[in-house]
Phi, psi and omega in degrees: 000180199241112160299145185277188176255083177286095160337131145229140204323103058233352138031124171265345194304315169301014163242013193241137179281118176326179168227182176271117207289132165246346177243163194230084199227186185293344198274317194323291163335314201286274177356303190264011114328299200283313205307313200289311186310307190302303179329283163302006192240006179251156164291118209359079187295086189255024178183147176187147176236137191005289194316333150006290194244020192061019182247103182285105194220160185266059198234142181196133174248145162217144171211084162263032169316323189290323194274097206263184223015063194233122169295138165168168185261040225005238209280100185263094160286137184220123201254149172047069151316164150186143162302117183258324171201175202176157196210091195109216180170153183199146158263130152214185197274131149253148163223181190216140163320287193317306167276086208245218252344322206238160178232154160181175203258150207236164131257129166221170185283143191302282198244133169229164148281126197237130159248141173192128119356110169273208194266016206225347182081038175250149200265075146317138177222146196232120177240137213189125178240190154051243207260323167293342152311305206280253183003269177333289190317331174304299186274015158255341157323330204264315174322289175313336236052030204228151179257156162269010167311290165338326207231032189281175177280331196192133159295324180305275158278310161324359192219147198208126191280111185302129158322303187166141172283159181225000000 
């Protein structure tokens, strides 16, 4: 399989709203083998979407498994996501593939309810808090056109010149 080419920011391609997977075949599968490959071949990487990589497709893998005593469903593909419900709000620190230079602080929702599509078209349903809420919500952002760039607390204070990845 192949690592992909991960778009970066300012990429206009990284502002375009995904479209909706409708056939679910072997070529997808194949895909989302390199996607998942590309992902894990990045410096920590926990997430990562179709849009990314230049495929504007509704396609996003997050596995924050690595990240341990932490609740959560490991390695989760997710086709069409949506958000069904949310809950709460939390500021925490994000980075991104897309954005590797930089880091900032986000709001998000505490805990969501997830509906999503696996790699076979079979229908999931997800209740997801913390860190793993957050993750997902980045990369259905990444669906939308949107960066956590888009979503700082403040451009001012918030966004922080990444040290070193870890």
């Amino acid at each position: 399989m192949a690592l992909l080419n991960i778009l970066q920011y300012p990429d206009e391609r990284l502002k375009q709203v995904a479209d909706e997977v409708t056939v679910f075949d072997d070529a997808l599968r194949a895909f989302i083998h390199d996607l998942e490959e590309t992902m894990r071949g990045g410096p920590g990487g926990v997430g990562i979407a179709a849009p990314q990589v230049g495929r504007a497709e509704r396609i996003a893998i997050v596995d924050v498994s690595a990240k341990k005593k932490i609740k959560q469903h490991g390695r989760m593909v997710l086709i069409n996501p949506e958000i069904i419900e949310w809950h709460g709000s939390i500021v925490g620190r994000e980075g991104c593939l897309s954005v590797p230079d930089y880091t900032g602080n986000v709001v998000r929702a505490e805990s969501i309810t997830l509906a999503a599509q696996d790699e076979f078209g079979e229908l999931s349903r997800y209740e997801m808090e913390d860190y793993e809420a957050r993750a997902v919500q980045h990369e259905i952002d990444h669906l939308d056109g949107m960066l956590f760039l888009d979503r700082l607390v403040s451009r001012r204070s918030d966004l922080f010149k990444r040290k070193a990845y870890q």
